[in-house]
Backbone bond lengths (Angstrom), bond angles and torsions (degrees), N, CA, C in turn:
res aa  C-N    CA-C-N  psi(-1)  N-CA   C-N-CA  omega(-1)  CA-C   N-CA-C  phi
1 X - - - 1.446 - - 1.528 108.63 -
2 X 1.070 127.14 111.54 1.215 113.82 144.36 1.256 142.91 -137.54
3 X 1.647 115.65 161.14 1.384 149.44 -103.25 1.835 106.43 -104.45
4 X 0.811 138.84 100.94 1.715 144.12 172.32 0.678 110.93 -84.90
5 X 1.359 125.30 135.55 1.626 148.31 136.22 1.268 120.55 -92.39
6 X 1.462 116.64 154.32 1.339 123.89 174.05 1.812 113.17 -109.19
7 X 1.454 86.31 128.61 1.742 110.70 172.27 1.261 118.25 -120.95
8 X 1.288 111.07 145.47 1.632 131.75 -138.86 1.967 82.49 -122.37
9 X 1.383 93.76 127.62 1.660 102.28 173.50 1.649 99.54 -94.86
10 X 0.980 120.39 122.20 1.719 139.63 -157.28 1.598 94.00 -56.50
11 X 1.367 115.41 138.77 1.641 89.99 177.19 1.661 121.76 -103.16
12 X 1.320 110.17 21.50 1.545 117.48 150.11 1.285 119.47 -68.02
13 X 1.564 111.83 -0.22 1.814 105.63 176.41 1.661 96.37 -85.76
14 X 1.635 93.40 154.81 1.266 111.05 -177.84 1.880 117.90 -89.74
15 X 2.051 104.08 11.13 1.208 87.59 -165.44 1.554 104.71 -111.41
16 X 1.277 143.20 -171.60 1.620 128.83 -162.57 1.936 95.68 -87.94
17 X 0.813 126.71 10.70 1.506 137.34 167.98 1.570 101.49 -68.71
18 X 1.641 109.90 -54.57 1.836 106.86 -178.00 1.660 101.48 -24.08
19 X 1.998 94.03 118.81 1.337 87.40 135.13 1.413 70.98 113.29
20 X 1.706 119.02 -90.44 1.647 136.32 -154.61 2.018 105.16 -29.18
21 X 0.799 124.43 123.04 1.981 117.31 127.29 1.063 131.05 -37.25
22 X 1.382 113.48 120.89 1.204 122.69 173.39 1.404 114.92 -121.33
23 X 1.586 102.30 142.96 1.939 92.34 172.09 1.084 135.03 -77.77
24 X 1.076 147.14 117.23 2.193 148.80 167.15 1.316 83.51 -92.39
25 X 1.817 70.67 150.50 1.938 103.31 161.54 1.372 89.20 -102.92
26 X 1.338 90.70 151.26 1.527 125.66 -173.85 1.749 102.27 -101.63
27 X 1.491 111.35 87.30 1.093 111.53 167.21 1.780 129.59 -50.72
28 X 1.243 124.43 131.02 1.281 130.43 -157.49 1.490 93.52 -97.67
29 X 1.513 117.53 -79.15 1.375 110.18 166.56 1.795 118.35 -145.92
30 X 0.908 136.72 -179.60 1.959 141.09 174.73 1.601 86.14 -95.84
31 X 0.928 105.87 129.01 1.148 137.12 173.45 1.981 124.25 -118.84
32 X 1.546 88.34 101.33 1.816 77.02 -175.53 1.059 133.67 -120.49
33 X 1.543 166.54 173.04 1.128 153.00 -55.16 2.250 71.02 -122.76
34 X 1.398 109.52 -64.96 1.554 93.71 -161.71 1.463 111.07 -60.63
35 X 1.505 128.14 -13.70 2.046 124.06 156.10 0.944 77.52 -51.38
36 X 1.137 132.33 -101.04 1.497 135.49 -129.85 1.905 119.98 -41.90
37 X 1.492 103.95 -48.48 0.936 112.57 174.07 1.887 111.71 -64.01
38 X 1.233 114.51 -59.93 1.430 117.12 167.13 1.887 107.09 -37.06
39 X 0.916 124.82 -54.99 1.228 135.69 -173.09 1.636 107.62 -63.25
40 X 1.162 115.18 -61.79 1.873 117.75 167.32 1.115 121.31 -47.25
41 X 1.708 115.99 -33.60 1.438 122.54 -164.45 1.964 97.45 -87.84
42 X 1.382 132.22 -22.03 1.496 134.69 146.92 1.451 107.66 -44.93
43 X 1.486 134.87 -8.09 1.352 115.59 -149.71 1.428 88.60 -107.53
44 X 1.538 152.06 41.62 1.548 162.11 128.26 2.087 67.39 84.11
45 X 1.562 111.84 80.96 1.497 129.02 163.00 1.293 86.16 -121.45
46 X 1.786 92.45 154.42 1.515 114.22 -174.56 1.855 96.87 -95.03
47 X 1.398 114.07 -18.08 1.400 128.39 166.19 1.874 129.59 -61.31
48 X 0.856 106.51 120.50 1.326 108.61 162.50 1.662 155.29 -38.03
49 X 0.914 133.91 102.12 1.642 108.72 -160.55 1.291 112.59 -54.41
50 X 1.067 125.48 -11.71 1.915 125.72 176.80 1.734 103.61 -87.12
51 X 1.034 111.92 -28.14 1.497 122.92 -172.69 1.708 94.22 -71.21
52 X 1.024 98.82 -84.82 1.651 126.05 179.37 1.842 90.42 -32.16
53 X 1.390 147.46 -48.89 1.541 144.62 -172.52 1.477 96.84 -65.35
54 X 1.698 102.56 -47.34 1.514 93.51 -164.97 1.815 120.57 -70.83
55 X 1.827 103.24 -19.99 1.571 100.59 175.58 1.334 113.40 -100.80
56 X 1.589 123.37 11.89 1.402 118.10 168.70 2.018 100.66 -98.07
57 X 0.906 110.91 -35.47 1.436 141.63 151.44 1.918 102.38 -8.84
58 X 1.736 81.63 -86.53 1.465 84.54 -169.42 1.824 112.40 -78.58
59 X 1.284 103.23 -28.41 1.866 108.43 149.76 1.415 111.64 -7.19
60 X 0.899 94.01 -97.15 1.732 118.19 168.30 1.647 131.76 -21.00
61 X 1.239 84.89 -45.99 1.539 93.11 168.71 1.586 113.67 -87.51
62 X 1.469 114.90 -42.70 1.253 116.75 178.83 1.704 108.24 -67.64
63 X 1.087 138.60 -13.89 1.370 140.96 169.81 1.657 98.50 -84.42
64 X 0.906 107.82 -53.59 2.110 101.84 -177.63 2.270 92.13 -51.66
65 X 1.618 89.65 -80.20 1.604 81.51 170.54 1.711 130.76 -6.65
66 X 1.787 104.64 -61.12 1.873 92.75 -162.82 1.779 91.06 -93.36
67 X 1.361 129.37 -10.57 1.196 118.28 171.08 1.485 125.54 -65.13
68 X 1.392 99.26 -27.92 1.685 112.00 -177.89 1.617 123.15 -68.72
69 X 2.221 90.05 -31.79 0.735 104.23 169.13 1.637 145.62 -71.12
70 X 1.673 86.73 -3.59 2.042 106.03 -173.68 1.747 100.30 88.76
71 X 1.304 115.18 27.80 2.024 112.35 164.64 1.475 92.63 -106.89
72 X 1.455 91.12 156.20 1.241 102.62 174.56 1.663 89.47 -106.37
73 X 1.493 113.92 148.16 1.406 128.80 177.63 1.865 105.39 -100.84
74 X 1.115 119.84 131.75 1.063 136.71 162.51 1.476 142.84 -105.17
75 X 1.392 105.45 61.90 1.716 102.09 168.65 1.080 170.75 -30.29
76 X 1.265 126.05 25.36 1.445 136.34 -131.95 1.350 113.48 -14.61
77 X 1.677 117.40 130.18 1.726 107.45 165.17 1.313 100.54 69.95
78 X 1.357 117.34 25.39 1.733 103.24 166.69 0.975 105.20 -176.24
79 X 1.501 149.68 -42.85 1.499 116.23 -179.40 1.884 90.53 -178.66
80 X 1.490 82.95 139.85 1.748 83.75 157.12 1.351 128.23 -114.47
81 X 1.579 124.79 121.23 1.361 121.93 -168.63 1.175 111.08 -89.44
82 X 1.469 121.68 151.42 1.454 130.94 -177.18 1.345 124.00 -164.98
83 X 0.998 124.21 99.78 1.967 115.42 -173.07 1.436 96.37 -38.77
84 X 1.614 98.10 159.69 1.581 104.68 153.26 2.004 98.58 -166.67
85 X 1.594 100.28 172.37 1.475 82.31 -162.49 1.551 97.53 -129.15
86 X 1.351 125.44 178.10 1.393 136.76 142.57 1.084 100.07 -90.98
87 X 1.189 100.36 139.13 1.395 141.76 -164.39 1.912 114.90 -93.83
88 X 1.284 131.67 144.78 1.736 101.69 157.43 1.610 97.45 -115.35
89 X 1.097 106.09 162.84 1.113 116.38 -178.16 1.457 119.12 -87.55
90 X 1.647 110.74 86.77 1.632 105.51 162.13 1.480 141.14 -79.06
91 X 1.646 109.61 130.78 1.397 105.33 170.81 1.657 123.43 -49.82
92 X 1.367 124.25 -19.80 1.348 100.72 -160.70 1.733 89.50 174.35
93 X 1.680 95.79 130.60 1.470 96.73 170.65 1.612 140.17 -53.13
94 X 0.977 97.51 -12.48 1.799 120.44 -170.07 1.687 105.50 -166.11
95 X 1.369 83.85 110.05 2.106 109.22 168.25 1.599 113.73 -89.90
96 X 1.439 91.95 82.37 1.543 76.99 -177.02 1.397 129.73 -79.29
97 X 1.326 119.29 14.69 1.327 144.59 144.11 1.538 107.64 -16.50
98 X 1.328 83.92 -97.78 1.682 120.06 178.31 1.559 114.67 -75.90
99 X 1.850 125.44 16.78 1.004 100.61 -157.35 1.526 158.04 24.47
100 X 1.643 100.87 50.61 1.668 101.17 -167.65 1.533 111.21 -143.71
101 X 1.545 98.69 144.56 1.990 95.16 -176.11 1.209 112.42 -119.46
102 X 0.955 95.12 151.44 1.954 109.98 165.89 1.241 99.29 -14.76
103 X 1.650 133.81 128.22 1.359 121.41 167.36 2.222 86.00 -118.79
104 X 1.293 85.17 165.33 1.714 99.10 174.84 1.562 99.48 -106.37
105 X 1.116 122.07 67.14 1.437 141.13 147.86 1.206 122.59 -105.52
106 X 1.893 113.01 178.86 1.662 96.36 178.52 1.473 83.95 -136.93
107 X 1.451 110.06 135.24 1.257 145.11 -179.06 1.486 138.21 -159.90
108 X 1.280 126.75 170.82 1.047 133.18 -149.61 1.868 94.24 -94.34
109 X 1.217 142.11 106.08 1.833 128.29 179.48 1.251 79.77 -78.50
110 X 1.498 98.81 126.64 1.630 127.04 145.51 1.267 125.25 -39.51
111 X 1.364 133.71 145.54 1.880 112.88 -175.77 1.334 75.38 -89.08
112 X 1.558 82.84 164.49 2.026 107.68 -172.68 1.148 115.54 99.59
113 X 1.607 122.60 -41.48 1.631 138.32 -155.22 1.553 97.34 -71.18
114 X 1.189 110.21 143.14 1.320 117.26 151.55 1.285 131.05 -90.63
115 X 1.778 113.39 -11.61 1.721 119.82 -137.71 1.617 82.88 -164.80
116 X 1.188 112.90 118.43 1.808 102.14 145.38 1.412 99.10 -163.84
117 X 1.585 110.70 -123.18 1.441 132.40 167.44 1.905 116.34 -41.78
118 X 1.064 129.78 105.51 1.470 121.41 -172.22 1.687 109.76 -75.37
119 X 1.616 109.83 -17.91 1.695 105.91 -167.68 1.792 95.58 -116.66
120 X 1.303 120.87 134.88 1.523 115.82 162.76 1.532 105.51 -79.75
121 X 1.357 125.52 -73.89 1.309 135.05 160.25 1.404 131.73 -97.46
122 X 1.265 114.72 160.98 1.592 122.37 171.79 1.458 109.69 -104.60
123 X 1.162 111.88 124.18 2.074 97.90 167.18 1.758 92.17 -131.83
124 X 1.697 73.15 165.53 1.716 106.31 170.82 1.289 105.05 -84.78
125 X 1.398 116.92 109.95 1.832 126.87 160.74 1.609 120.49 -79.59
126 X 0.995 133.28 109.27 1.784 137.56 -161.10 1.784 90.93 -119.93
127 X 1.124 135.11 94.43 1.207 139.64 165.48 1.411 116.34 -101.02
128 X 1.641 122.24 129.67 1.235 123.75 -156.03 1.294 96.62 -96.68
129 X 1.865 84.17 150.07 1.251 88.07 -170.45 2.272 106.81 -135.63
130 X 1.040 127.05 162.57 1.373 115.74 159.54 1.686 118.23 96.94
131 X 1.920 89.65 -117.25 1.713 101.54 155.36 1.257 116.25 -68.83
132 X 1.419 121.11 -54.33 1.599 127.09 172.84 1.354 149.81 -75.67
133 X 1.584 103.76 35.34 1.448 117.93 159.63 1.426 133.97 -79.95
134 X 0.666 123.72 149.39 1.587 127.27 -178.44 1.483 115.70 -27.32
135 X 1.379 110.02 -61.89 1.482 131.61 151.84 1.680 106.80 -30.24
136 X 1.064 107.78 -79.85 1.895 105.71 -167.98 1.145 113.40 -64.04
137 X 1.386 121.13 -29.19 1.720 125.72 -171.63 1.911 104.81 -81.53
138 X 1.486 123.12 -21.70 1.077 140.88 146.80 1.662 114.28 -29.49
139 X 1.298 89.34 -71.79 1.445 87.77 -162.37 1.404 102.14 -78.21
140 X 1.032 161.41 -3.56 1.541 166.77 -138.65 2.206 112.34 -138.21
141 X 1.389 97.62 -14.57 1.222 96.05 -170.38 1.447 125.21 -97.15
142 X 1.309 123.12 145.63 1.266 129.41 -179.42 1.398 118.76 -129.82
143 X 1.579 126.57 134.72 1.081 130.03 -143.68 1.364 102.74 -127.47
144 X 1.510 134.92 147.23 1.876 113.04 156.82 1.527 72.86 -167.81
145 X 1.720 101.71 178.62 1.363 132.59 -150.41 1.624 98.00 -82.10
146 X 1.370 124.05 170.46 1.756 100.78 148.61 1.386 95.95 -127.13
147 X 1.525 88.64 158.78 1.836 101.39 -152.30 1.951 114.12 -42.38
148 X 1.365 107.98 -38.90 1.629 94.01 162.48 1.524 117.91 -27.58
149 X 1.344 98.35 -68.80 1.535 99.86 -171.24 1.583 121.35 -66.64
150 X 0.969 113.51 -39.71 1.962 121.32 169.48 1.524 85.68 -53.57
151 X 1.210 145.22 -46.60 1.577 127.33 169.88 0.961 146.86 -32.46
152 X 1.419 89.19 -60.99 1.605 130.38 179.94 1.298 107.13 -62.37
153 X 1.589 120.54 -43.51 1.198 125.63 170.42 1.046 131.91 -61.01
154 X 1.291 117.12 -50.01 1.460 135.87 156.12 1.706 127.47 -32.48
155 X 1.293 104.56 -40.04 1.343 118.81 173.56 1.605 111.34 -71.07
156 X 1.691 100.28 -50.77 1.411 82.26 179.26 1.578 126.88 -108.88
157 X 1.428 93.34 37.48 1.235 103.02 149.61 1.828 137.11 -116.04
158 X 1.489 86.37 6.57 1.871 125.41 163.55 1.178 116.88 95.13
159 X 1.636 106.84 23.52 1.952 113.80 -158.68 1.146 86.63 -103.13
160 X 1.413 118.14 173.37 1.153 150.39 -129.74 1.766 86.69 -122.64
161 X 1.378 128.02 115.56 1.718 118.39 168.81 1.537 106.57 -57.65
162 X 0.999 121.10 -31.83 1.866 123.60 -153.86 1.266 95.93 -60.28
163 X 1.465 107.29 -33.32 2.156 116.77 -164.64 1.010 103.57 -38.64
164 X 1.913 109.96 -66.35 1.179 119.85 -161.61 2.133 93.74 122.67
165 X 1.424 115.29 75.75 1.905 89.19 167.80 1.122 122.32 -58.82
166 X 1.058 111.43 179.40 1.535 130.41 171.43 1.344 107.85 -47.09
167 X 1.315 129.11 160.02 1.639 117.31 169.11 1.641 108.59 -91.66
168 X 1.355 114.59 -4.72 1.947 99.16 -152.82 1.094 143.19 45.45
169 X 1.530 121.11 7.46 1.155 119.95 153.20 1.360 135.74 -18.46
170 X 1.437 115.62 123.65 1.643 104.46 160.19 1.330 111.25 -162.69
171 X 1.733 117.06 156.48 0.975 118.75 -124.80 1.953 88.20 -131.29
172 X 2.077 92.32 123.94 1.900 74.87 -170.12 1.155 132.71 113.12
173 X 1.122 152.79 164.86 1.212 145.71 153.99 1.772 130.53 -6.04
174 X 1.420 80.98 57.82 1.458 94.56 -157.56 1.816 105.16 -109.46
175 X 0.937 95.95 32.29 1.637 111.63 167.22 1.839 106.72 -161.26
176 X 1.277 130.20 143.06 1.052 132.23 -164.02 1.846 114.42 -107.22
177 X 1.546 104.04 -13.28 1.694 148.21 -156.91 1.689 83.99 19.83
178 X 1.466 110.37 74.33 1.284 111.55 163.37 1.853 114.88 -79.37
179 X 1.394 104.69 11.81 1.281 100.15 -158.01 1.657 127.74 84.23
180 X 1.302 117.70 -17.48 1.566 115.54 -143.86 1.891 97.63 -91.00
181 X 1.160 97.58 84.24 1.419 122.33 -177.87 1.464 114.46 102.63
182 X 1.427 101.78 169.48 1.491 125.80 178.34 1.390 115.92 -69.53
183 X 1.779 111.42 126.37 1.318 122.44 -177.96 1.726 100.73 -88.57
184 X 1.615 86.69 165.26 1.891 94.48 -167.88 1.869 97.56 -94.18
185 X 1.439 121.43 18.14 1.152 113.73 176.59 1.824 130.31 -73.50
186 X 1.301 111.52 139.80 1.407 98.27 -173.06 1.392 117.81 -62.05
């Protein structure tokens, strides 16, 4: 299940958000490679939780490895990894100005430059894939308030918190990603 809260876009912003609610997930906790492993090794595995750290472990590295290398990694049911970069925008392969060309580095182009560094940044691209597309995570999902907000609600709807509100739960297609506001993703 997981848990939403509502956040209020301040209404000194200048964008048509002022003012509106929006939903966040209510992160529970980060969870890393030894959860995970502790957590798999509950799953009636003939594997170890130290076993299971050491091959998600080297996972990890071997995915940084073929990404560095320009592969795209493919996960089944979860994501495909792949560098990709910002770009700067050069005028021209060779300044013969300044004598200088396009280099395949990543750097900052100087204003003025026509030619330097071809990459500003590098990022990690994780595109879902399988069980975890928009589509599959749809049909599988379940949503409800966390008790702040069943509060919050409660109040302004003039009830009493002690009752207990409603939870709002719902189950499913419970986001439309029409776009219609800002997601809480990093």
């Amino acid at each position: 299940m997981i848990e939403l809260y509502l956040s209020k876009v301040t209404e000194s912003s200048e964008s048509e958000q002022a003012g509106k609610l929006y939903a966040r997930v209510s992160y529970k906790e980060t969870m890393g490679i030894h959860e995970m492993a502790e957590h798999m090794a509950h799953h009636n595995t003939a594997f170890s939780e130290g076993l299971i750290v050491g091959v998600l472990t080297d996972f990890v590295k071997c995915v940084r490895e073929m990404v560095l290398s320009g592969n795209t990694v493919k996960v089944g049911n979860l994501a495909i990894f792949k560098a990709t970069v910002e770009a700067n925008g050069l005028e021209t392969l060779y300044d013969a100005e300044q004598d200088k060309v396009a280099q395949a580095t990543m750097g900052t182009l100087a204003e003025g430059q026509k030619t330097g560094p071809a990459v500003k940044v590098i990022k990690l691209l994780a595109q879902s894939t399988g069980d975890f597309t928009r589509e599959e995570l749809k049909k599988d999902v379940k949503f409800s308030w966390t008790d702040k907000t069943k509060a919050e609600i409660a109040a302004a709807k003039g009830e009493s918190t002690s009752g207990g509100a409603s939870s709002g739960s719902q189950t499913g297609g419970g986001s439309d990603d029409s776009g219609d506001g800002p997601t809480n993703e990093p």
